[in-house]
C-alpha positions as CSV (number, residue, x, y, z in Angstrom):
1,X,3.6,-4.9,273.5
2,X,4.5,-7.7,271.2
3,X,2.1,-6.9,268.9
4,X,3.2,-3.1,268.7
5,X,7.0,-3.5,268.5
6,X,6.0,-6.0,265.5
7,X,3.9,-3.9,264.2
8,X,7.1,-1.1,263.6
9,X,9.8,-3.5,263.1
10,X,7.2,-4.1,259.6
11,X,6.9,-0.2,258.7
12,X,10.9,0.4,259.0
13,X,11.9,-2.9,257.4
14,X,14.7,-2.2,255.0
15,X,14.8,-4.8,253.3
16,X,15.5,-4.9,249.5
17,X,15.4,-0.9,249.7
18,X,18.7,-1.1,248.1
19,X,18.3,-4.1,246.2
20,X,18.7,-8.1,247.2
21,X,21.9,-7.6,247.4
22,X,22.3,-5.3,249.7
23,X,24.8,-5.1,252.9
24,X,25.3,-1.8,253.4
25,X,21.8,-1.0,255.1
26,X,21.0,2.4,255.9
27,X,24.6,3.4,255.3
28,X,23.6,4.1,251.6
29,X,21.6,7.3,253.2
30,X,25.4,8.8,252.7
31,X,25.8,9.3,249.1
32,X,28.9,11.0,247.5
33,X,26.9,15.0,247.8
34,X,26.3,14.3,251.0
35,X,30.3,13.8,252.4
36,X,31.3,16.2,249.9
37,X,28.8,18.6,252.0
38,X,29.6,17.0,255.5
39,X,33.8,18.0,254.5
40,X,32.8,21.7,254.6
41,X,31.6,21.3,258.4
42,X,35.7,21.1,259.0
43,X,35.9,25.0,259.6
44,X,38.4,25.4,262.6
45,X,40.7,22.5,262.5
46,X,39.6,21.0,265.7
47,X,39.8,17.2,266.2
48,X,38.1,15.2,268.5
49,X,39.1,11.5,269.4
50,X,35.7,9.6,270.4
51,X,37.7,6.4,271.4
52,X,38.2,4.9,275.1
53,X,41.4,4.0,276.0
54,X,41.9,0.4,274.0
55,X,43.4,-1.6,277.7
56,X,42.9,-4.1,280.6
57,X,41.0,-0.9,282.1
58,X,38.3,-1.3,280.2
59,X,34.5,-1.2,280.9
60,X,33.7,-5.1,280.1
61,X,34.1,-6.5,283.8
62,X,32.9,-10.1,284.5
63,X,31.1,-10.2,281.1
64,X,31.3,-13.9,280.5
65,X,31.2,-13.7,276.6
66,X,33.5,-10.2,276.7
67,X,36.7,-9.2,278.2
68,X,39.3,-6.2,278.3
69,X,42.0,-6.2,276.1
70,X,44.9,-7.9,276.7
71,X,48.5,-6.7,276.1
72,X,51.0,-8.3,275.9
73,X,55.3,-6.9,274.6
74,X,57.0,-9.6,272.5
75,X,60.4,-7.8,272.5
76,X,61.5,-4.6,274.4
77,X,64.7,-3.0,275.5
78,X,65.1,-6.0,277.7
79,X,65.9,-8.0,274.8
80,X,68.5,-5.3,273.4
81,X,71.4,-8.1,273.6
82,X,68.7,-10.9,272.7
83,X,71.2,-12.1,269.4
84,X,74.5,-12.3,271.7
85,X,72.4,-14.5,274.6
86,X,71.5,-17.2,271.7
87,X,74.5,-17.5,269.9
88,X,75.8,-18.9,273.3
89,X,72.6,-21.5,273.1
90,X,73.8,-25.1,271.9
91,X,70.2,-25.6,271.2
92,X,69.4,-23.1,268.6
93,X,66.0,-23.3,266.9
94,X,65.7,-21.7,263.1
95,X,63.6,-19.0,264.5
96,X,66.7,-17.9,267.0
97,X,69.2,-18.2,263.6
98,X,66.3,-15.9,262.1
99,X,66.7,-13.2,264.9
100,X,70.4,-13.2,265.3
101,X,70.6,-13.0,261.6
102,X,68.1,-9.9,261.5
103,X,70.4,-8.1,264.8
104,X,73.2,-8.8,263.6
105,X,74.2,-6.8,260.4
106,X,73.7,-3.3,262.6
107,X,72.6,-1.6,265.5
108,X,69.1,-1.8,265.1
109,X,67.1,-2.8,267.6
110,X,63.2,-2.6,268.0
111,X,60.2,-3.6,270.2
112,X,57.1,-5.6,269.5
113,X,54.0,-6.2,271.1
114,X,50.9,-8.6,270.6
115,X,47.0,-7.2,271.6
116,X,44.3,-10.0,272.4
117,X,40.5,-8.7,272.6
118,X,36.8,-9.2,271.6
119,X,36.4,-7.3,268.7
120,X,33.5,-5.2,270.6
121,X,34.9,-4.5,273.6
122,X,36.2,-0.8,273.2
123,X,34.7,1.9,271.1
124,X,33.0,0.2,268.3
125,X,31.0,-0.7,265.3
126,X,28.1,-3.6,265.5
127,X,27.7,-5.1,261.6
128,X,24.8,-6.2,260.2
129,X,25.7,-9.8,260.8
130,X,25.8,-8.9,264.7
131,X,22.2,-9.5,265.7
132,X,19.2,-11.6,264.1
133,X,16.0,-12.9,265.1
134,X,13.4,-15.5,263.6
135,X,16.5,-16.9,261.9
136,X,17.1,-14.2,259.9
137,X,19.9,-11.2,258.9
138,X,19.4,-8.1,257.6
139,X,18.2,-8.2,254.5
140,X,16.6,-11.2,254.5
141,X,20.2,-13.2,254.8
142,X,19.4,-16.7,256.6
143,X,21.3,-16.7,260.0
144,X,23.4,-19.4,259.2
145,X,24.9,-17.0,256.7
146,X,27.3,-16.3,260.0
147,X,29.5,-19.7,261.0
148,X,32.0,-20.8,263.0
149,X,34.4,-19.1,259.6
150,X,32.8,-15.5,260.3
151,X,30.5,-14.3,258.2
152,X,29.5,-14.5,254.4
153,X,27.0,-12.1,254.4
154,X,26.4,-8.6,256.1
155,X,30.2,-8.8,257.5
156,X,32.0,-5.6,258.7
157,X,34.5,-5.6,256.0
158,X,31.8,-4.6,253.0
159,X,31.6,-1.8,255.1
160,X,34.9,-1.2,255.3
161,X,35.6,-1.7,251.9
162,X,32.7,0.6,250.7
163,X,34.6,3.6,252.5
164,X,30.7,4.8,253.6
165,X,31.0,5.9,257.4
166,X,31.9,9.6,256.2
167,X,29.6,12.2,256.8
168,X,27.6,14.9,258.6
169,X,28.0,13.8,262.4
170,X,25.5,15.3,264.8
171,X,25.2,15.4,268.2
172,X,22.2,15.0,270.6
173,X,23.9,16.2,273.9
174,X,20.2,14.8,275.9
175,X,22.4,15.0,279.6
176,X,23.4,18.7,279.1
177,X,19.8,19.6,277.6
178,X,18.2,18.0,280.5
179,X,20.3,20.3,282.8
180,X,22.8,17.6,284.5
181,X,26.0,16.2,283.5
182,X,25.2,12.3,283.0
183,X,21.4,10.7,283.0
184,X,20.8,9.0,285.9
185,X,21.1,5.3,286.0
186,X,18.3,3.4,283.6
187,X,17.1,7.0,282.0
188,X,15.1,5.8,278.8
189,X,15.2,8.3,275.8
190,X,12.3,8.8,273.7
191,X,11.5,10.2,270.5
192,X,10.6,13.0,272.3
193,X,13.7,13.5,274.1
194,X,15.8,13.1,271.0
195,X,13.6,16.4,269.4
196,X,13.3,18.4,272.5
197,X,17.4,17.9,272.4
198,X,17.8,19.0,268.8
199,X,15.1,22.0,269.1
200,X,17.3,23.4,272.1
201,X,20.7,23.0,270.2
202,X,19.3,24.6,267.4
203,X,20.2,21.6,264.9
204,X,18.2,19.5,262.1
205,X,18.9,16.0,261.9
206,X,18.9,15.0,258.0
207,X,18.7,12.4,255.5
208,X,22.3,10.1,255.8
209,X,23.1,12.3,259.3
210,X,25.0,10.0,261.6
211,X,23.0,11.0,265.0
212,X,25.8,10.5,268.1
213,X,23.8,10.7,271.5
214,X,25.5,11.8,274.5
215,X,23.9,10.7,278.1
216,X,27.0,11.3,279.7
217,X,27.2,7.6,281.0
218,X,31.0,7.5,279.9
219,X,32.5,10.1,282.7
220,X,30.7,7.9,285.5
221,X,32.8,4.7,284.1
222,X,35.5,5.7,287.4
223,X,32.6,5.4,289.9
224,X,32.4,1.8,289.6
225,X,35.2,-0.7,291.1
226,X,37.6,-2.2,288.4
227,X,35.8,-6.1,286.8
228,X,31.9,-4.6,287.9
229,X,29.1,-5.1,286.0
230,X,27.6,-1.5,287.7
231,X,28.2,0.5,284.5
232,X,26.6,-1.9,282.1
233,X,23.8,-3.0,284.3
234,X,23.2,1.2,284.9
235,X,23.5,2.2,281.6
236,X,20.7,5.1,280.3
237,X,20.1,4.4,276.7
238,X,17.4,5.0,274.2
239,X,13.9,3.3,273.8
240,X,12.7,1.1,271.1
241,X,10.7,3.2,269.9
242,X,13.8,5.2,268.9
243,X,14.2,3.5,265.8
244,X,10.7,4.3,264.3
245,X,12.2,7.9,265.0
246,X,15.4,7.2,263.5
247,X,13.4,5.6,260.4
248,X,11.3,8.6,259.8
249,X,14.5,11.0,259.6
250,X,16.4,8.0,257.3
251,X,19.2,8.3,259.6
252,X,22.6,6.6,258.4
253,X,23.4,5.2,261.6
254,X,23.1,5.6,265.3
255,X,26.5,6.0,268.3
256,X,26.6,6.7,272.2
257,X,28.3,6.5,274.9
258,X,27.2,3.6,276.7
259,X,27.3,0.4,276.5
260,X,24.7,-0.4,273.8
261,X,23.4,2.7,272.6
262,X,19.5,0.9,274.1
263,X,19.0,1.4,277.9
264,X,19.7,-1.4,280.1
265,X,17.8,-3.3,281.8
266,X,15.7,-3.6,278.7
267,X,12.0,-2.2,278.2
268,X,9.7,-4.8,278.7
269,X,12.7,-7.5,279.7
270,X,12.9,-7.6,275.7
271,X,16.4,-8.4,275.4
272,X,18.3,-5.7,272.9
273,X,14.9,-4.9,271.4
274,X,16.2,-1.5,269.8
275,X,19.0,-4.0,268.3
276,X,17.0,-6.1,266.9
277,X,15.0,-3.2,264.9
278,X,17.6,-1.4,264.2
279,X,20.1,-3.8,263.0
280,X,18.6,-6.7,261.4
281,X,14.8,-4.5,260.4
282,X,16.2,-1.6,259.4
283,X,20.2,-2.2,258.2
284,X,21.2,0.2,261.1
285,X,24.7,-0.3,262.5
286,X,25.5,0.7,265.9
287,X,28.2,2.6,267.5
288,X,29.2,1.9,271.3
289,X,30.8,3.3,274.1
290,X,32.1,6.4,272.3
291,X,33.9,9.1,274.9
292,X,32.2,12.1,273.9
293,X,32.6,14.1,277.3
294,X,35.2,16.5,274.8
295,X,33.4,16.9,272.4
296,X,30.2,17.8,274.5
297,X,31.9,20.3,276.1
298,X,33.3,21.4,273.0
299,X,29.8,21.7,271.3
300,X,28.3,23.3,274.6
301,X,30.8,26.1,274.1
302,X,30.6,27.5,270.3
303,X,27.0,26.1,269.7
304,X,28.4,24.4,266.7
305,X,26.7,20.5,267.1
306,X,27.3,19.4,263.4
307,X,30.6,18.2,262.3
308,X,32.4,16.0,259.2
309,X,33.0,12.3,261.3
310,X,35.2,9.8,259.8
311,X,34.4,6.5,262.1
312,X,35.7,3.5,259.4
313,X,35.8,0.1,260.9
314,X,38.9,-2.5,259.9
315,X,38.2,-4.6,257.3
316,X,38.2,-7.5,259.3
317,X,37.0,-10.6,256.9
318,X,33.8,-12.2,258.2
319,X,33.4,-10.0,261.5
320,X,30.5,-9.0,262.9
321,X,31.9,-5.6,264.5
322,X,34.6,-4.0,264.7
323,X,37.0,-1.5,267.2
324,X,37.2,2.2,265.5
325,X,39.0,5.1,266.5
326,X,36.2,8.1,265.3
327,X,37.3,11.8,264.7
328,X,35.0,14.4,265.0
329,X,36.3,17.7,262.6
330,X,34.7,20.7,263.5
């Protein structure tokens, strides 16, 4: 099995496609015609938010290298009479003179809050820079192009900066086609699937389409007690051999809504094969735990599967992925 996985990670290697230089991957598959196409897909007005709820609720559980967000108020209505307490403090500090100077000219008052998380913890991007094998990033980067600093090649913010995750967004509803509401726990989806899917909605995936797969794994987050591992360890997800598909149709890049797009446990106790060919073989960036459960039943009901997607990560310097908040325009 090795040998075969090998085998494709050489015929849908990437790199140098788009020059040495290269960090946009696959991404460059959505040229300027093709978003000025993808905008006329905005016929009705509707707008769907793909994004989980950003909070402590969150699907991470006991991930040791992961957690949930984190939030946390710095000032609230509590604080309302914050500069009258600490001009009555002996032991003023410059930032209390700060703060009673800012209150005091008016009645203006206002609230501020603080939000600590893992950068992919919530609906998300994975860069380039995110996964690597034999010491080496996409494109041919050496690994230790990513430090301690973030990283210098491959980063999320030359995607950001390029503007380039705009475009014809299509989805591949494999639950409802197979006739149930969510996959079953550990469902792997082939090539096969992912046709069979689009020959029943009646779509064509295209060169510098941004394919979103829904298995439904999303809406079955609530059967699962709070801090579990059972929704990540049941995830359905796609095969490997996905990306050889995803190759031959020059696919711009590749969302779900589970926890790593690949099903887990991985095929062939391979961990994050499918990453590792997609991302670091082919330039491929990844999209992850997306809600599409309105969207699906959006799609389900006008037969209209194609639609313009704006999913633009921050620019976060030196990252390696990055939270997003996509909006599907039909």
């Amino acid at each position: 099995m090795v040998a075969e996985w090998q085998k494709v990670s050489r015929r849908i290697n990437n790199w140098n496609r788009w020059g040495e230089n290269d960090q946009l991957g696959t991404l460059n598959f959505i040229t300027p015609e093709k978003v000025a196409a993808a905008s006329t897909l905005a016929r009705t007005g509707k707008v769907f938010s793909l994004c989980i709820p950003l909070d402590g609720d969150g699907p991470m559980g006991s991930n040791t290298v992961r957690r949930n967000p984190v939030h946390l108020m710095t000032l609230d209505g509590g604080d309302a009479e914050i500069s009258e307490i600490l001009k009555g403090w002996d032991a003023r500090t410059a930032l209390d003179d700060s703060l009673i100077e800012m209150y005091a000219p008016g009645p203006m008052r206002f609230n501020d809050d603080y939000l600590f998380f893992p950068l992919q913890c919530s609906t998300q991007w994975d860069a380039l820079s995110h996964v690597y094998y034999d010491d080496k990033l996409y494109n041919g980067y050496p690994a230790k192009s990513v430090t301690s600093t973030g990283a210098t090649r491959d980063s999320i913010d030359q995607v950001a900066q390029a503007g380039q995750i705009l475009g014809r967004g299509v989805l591949l509803d494999v639950a409802r086609a197979k006739g149930v509401d969510a996959l079953a726990p550990n469902t792997v989806i082939t090539p096969q699937d992912l046709d069979d899917t689009a020959r029943a909605q009646g779509v064509t995936i295209t060169e510098g389409d941004i394919v979103i797969i829904r298995t439904g794994w999303w809406s079955k987050i609530g059967d699962f007690p709070p801090g579990s591992d059972g929704w990540i360890g049941g995830s359905p997800g796609v095969s490997w051999r996905v990306a050889e598909w995803l190759s031959d149709h020059n696919v711009a890049a590749i969302a779900a809504d589970n926890i790593a797009v690949e099903v887990n446990p991985p095929e062939e106790g391979i961990v994050l094969l499918f990453h590792m060919l997609a991302i670091r073989d082919m330039g491929m960036m990844l999209g992850e735990i997306w809600d599409l459960e309105a969207l699906g039943a959006d799609c389900a009901e006008d037969g209209v599967y194609e639609f313009l997607l704006s999913a633009a990560p921050l620019e976060v310097t030196g990252a390696v992925g990055s939270p997003v908040n996509p909006l599907a325009i039909k």
